[in-house]
ZADO-1210 file (C-alpha; in nm, 4 decimals, padded with zeros to 6 digits):
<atoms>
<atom x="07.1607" y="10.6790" z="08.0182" code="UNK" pos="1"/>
<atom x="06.9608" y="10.9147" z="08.2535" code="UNK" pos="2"/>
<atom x="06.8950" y="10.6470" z="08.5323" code="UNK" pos="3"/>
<atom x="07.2450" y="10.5629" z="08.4952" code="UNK" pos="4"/>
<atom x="07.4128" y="10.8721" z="08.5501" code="UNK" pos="5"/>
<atom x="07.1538" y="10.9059" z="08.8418" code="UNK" pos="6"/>
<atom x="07.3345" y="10.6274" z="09.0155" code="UNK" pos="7"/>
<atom x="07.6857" y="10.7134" z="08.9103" code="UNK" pos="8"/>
<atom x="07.6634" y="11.0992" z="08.9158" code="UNK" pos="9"/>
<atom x="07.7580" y="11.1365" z="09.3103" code="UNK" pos="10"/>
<atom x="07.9969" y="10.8186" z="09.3456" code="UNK" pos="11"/>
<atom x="08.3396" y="10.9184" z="09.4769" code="UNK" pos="12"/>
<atom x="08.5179" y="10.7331" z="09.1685" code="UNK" pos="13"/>
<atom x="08.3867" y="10.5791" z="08.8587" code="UNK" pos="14"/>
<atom x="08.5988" y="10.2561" z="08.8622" code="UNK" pos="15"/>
<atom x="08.8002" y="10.0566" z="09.0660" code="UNK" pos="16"/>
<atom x="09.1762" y="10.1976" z="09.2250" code="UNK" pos="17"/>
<atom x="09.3434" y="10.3121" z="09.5341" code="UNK" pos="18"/>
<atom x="09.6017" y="10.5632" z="09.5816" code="UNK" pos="19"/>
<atom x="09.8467" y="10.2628" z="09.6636" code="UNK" pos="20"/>
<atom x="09.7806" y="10.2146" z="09.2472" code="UNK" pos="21"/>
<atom x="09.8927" y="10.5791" z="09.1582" code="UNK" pos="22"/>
<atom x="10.1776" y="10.5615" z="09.3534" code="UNK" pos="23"/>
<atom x="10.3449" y="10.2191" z="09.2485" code="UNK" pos="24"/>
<atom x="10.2711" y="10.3342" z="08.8970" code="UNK" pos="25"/>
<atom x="10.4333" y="10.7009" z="08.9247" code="UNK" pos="26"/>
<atom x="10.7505" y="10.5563" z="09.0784" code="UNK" pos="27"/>
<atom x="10.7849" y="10.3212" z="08.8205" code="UNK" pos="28"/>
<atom x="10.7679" y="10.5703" z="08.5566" code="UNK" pos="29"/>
<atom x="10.9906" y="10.8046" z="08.7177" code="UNK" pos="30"/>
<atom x="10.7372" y="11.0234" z="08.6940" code="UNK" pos="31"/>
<atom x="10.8853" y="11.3910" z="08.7844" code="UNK" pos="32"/>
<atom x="10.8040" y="11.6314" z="09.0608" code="UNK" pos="33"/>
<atom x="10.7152" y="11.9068" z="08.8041" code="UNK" pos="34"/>
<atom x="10.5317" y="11.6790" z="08.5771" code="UNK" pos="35"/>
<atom x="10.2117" y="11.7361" z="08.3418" code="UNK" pos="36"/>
<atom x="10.0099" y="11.4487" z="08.3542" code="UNK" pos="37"/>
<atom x="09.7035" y="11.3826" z="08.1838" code="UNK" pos="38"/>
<atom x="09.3969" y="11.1775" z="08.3506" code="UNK" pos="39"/>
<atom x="09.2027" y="11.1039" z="08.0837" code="UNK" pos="40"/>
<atom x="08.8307" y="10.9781" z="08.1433" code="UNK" pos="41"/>
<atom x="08.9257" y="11.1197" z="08.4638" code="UNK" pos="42"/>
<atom x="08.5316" y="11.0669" z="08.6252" code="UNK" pos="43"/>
<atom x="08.4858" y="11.3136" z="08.9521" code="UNK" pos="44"/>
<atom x="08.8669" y="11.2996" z="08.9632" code="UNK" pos="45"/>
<atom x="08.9552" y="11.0430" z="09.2067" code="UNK" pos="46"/>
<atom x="09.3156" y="10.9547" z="09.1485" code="UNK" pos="47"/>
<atom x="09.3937" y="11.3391" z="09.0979" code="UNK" pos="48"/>
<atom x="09.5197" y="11.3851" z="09.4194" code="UNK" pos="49"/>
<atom x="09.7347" y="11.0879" z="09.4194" code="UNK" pos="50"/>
<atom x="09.8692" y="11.1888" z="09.1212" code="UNK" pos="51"/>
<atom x="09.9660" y="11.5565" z="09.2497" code="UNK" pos="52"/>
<atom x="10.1504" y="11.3635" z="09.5359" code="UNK" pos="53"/>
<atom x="10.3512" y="11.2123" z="09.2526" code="UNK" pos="54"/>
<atom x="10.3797" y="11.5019" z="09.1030" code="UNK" pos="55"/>
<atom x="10.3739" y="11.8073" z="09.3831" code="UNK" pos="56"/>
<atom x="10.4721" y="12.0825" z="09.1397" code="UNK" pos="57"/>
<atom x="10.3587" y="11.9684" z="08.8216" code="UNK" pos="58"/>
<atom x="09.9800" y="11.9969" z="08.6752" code="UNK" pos="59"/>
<atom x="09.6745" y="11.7650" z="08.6233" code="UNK" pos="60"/>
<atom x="09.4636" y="11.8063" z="08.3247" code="UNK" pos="61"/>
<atom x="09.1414" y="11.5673" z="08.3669" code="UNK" pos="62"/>
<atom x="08.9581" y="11.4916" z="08.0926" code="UNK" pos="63"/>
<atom x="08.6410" y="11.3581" z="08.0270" code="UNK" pos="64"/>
<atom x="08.2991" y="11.3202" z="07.7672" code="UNK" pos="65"/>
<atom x="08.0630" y="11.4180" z="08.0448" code="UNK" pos="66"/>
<atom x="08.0341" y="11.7796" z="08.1739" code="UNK" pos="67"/>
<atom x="07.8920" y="11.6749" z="08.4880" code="UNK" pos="68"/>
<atom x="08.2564" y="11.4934" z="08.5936" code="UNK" pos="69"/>
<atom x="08.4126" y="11.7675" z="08.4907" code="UNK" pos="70"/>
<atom x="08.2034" y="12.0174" z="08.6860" code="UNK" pos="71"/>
<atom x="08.2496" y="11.7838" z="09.0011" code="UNK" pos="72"/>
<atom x="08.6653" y="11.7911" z="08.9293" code="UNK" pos="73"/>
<atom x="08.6174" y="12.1115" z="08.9493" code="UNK" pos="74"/>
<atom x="08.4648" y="12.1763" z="09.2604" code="UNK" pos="75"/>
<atom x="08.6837" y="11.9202" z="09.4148" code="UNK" pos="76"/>
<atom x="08.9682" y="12.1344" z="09.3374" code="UNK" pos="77"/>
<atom x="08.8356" y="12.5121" z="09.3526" code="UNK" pos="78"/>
<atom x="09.1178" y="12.7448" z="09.2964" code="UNK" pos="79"/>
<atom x="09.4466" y="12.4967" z="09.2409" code="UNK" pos="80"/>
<atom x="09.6940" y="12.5956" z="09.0069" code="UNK" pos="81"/>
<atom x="09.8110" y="12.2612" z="08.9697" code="UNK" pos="82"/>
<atom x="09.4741" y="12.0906" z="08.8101" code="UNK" pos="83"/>
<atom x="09.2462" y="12.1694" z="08.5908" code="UNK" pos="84"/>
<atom x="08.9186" y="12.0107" z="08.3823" code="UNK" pos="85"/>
<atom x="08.7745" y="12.0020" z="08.0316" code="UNK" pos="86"/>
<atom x="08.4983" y="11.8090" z="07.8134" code="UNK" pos="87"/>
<atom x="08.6928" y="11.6307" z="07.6006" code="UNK" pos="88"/>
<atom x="08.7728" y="11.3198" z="07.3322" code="UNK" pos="89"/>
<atom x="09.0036" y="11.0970" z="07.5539" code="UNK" pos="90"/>
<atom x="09.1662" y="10.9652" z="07.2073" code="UNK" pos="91"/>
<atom x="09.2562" y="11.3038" z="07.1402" code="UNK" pos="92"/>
<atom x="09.4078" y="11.4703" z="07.4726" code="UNK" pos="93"/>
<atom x="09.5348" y="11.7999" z="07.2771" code="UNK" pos="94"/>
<atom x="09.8861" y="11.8869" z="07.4606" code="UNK" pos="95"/>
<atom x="10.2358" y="11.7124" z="07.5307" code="UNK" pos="96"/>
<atom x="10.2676" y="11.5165" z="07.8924" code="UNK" pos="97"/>
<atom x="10.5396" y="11.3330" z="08.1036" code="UNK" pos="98"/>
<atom x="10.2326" y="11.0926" z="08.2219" code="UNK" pos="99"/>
<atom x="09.9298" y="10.9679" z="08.0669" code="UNK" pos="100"/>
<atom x="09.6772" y="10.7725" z="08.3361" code="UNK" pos="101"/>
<atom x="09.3664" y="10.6243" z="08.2166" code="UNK" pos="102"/>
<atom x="09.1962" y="10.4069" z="08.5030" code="UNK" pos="103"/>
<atom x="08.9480" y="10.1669" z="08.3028" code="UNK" pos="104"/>
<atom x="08.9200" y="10.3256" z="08.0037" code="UNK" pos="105"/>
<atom x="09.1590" y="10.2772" z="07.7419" code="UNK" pos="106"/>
<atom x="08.9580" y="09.9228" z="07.6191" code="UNK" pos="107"/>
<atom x="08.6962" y="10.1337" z="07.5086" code="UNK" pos="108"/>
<atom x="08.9339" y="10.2912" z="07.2839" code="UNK" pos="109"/>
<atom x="09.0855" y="09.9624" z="07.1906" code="UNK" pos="110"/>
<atom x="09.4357" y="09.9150" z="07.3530" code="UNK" pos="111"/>
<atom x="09.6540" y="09.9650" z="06.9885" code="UNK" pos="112"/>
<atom x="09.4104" y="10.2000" z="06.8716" code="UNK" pos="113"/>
<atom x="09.4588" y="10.4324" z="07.2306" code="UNK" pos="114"/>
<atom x="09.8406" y="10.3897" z="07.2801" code="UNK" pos="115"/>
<atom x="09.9319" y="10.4139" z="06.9322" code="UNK" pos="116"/>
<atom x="09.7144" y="10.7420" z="06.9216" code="UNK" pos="117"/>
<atom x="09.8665" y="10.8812" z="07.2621" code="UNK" pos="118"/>
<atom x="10.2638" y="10.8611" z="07.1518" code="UNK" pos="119"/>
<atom x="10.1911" y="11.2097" z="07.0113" code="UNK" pos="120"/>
<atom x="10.0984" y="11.3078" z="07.3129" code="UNK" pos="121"/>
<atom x="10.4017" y="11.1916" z="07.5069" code="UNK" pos="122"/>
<atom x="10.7221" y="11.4308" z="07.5734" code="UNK" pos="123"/>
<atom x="11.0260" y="11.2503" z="07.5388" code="UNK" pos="124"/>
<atom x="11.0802" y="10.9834" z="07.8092" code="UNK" pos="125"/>
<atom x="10.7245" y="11.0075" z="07.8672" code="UNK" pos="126"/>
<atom x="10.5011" y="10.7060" z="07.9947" code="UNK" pos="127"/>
<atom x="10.1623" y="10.5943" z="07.9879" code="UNK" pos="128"/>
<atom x="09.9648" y="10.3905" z="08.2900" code="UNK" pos="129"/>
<atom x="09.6804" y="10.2489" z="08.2375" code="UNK" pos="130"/>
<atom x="09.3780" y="09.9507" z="08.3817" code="UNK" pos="131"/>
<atom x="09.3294" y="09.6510" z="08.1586" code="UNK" pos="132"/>
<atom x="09.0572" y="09.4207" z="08.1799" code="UNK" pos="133"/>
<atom x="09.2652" y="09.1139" z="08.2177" code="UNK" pos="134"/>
<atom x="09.1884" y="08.7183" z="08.2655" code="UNK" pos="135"/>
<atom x="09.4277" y="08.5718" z="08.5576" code="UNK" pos="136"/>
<atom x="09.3333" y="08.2274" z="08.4838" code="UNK" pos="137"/>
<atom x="09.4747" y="08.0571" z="08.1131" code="UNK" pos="138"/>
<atom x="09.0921" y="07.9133" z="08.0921" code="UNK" pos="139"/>
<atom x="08.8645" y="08.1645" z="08.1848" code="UNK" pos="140"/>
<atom x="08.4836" y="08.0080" z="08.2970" code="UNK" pos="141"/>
<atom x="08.2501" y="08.1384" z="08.0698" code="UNK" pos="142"/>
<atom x="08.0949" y="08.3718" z="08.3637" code="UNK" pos="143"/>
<atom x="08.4399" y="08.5784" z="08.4024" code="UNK" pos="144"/>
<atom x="08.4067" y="08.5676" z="08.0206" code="UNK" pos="145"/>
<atom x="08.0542" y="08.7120" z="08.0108" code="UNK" pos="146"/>
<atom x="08.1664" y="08.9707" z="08.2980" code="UNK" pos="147"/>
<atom x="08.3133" y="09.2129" z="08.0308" code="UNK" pos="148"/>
<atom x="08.0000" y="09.1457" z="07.8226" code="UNK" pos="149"/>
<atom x="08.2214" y="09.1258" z="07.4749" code="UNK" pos="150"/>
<atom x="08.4567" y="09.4368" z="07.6088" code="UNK" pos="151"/>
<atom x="08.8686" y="09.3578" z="07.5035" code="UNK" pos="152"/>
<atom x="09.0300" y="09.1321" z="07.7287" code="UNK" pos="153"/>
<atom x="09.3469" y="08.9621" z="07.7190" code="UNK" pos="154"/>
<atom x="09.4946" y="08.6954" z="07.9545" code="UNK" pos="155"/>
<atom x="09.8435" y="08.8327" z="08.0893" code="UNK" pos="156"/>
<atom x="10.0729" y="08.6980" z="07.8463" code="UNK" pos="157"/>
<atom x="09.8633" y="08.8254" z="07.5215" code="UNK" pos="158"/>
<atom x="09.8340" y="09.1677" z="07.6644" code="UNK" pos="159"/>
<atom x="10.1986" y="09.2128" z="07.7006" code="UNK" pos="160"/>
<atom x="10.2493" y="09.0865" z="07.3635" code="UNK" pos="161"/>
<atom x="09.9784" y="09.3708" z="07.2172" code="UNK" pos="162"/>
<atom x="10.1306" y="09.6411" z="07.4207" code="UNK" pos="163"/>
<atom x="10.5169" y="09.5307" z="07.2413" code="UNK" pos="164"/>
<atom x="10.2503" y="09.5205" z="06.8786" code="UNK" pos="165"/>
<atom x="10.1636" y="09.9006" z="06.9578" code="UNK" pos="166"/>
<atom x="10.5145" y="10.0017" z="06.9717" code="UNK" pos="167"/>
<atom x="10.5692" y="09.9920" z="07.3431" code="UNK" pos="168"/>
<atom x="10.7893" y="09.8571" z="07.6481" code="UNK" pos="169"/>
<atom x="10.6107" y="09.7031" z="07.9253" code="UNK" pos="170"/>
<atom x="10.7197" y="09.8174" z="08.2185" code="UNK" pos="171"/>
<atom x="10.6080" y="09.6370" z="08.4798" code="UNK" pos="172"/>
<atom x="10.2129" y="09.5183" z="08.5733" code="UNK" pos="173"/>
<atom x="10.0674" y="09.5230" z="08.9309" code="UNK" pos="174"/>
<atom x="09.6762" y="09.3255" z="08.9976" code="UNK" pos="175"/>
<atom x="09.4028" y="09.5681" z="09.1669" code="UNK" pos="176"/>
<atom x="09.3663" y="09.4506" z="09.4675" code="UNK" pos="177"/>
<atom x="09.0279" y="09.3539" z="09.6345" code="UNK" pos="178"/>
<atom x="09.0486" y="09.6700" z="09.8456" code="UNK" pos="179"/>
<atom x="09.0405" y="09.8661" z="09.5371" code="UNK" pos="180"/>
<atom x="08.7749" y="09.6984" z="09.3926" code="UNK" pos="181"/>
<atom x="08.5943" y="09.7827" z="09.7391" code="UNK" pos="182"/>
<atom x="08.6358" y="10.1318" z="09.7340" code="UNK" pos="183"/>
<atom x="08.4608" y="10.1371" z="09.3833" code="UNK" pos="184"/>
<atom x="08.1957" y="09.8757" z="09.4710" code="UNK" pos="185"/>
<atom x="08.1189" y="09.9744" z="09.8479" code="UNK" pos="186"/>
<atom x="08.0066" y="10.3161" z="09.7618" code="UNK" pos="187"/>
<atom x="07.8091" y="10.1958" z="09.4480" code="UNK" pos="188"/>
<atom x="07.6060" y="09.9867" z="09.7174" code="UNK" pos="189"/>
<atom x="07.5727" y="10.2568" z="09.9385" code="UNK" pos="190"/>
<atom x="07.3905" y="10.4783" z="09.6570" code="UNK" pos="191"/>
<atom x="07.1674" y="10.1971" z="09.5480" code="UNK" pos="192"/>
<atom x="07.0208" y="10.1504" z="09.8604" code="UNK" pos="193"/>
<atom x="06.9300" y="10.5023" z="09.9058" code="UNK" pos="194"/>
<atom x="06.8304" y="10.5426" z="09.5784" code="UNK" pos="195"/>
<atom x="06.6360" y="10.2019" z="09.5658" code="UNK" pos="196"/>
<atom x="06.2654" y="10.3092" z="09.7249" code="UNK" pos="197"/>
<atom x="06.1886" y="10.6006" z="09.5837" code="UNK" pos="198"/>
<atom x="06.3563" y="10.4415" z="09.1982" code="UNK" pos="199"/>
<atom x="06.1371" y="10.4128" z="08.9019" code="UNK" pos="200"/>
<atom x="06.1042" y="10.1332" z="08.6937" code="UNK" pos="201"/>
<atom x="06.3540" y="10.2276" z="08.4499" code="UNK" pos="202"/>
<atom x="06.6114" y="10.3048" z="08.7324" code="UNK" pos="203"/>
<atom x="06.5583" y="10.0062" z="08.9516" code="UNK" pos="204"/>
<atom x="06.7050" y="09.8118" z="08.6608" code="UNK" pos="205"/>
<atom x="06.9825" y="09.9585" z="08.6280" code="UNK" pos="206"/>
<atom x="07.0692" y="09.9771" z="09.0402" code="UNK" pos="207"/>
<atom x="06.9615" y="09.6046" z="08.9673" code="UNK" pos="208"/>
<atom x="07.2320" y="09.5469" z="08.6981" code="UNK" pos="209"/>
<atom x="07.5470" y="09.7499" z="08.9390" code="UNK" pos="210"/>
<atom x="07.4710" y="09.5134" z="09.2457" code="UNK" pos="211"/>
<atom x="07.4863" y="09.2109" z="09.0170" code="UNK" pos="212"/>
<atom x="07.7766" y="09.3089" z="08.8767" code="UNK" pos="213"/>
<atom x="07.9485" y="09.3899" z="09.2726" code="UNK" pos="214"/>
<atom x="07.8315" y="09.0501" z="09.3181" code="UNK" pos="215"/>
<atom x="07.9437" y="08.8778" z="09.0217" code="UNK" pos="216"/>
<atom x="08.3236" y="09.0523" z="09.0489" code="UNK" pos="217"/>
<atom x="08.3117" y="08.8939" z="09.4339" code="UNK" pos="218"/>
<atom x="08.3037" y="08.5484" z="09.2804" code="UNK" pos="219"/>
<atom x="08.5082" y="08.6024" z="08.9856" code="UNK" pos="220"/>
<atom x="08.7617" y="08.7897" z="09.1437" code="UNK" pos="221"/>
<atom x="09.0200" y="08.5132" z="09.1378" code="UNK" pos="222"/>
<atom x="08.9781" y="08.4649" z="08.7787" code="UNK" pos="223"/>
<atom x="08.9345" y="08.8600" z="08.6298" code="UNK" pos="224"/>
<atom x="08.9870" y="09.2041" z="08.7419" code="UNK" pos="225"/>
<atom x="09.2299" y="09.4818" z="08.6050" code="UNK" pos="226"/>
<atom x="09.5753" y="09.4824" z="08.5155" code="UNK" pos="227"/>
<atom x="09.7939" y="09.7748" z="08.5812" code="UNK" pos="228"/>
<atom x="10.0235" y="09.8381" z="08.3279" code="UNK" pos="229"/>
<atom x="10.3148" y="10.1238" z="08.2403" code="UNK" pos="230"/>
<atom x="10.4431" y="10.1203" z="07.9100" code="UNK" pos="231"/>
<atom x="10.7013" y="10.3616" z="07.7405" code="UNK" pos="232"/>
<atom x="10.7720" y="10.4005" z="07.3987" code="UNK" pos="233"/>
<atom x="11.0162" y="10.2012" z="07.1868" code="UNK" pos="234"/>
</atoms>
């Protein structure tokens, strides 16, 4: 985990998004100006500021397991009112919230197991956005299959029929585009090659393992990505 967060520790964003994301999702969830919205595994806090455009006079709680992304949301954001940052359980967010975001996290939790956890977390009329690992293609080749290496994935159809299982309406969905995949990937590149001569053995595998995943996404990208989702309680 060391050589890992050695690669990831200065990377603008820990997944794939774009603002563009942030705002389609907000709108759609009539998210309010004075809203409290929770980014759980919120990384170094890269959709925070899209979300405070959603939300100008609301507040931002990120939350995440590692101190380090919480230190860096932190210094992102110095003195404003409007966000702060805590080490935290993201199945547990403590606190009541118009908006829950999770970008590329919520699998880990296991989709029922997260939103059926998070409706206590929810004010009335409250919504929840989230990134889904999703399969675009009914037969998925057995590469896009091994891509998630055993993580939960559902084609379209299936996911919207576990989201109505938890006890939620779907909202609406919208694909990651390639561009946001980019911004994530392009960066992650950038680090690997400046970390690359000077890596250790136990480091050059893992900057080996993030550029043959960039590369592997690139060819699978018509068959896999994420799935943004809003859902509301029923």
């Amino acid at each position: 985990m060391s050589a890992f967060f050695t690669l990831h520790r200065d990377l603008p964003r820990e997944g794939p998004g774009e603002a563009a994301d942030v705002a389609w999702a907000t709108a759609l969830a009539q998210t309010p100006a004075d809203a409290a919205i929770a980014d759980l595994a919120c990384g170094p806090g890269a959709d925070i500021a899209a979300l405070l455009v959603a939300a100008p006079n609301g507040h931002v709680t990120g939350i995440d397991k590692q101190q380090h992304f919480v230190d860096a949301v932190r210094a992102r954001y110095g003195d404003d009112p409007r966000v702060s940052a805590r080490q935290g359980d993201m199945a547990q967010p403590d606190g009541l919230f118009d908006l829950i975001w999770c970008a590329g996290a919520l699998y880990f939790l296991g989709l029922q197991k997260g939103l059926r956890g998070w409706r206590k977390s929810l004010r009335p009329n409250g919504a929840i956005a989230f990134t889904q690992p999703c399969f675009f293609d009914p037969r998925p080749s057995d590469a896009a299959v091994a891509f998630w290496e055993g993580d939960e994935v559902f084609g379209q159809v299936a996911l919207a029929t576990q989201i109505g299982l938890a006890g939620y309406e779907l909202l609406g969905t919208r694909r990651l585009s390639d561009a946001a995949w980019e911004a994530y990937y392009q960066p992650l590149e950038a680090r690997i090659e400046m970390l690359w001569p000077d890596a250790d053995d136990d480091l050059r595998q893992v900057l080996s393992e993030a550029r043959a995943e960039a590369t592997q996404w690139r060819a699978l990208r018509a068959e896999t990505g994420y799935l943004l989702c809003v859902v509301r309680p029923v």
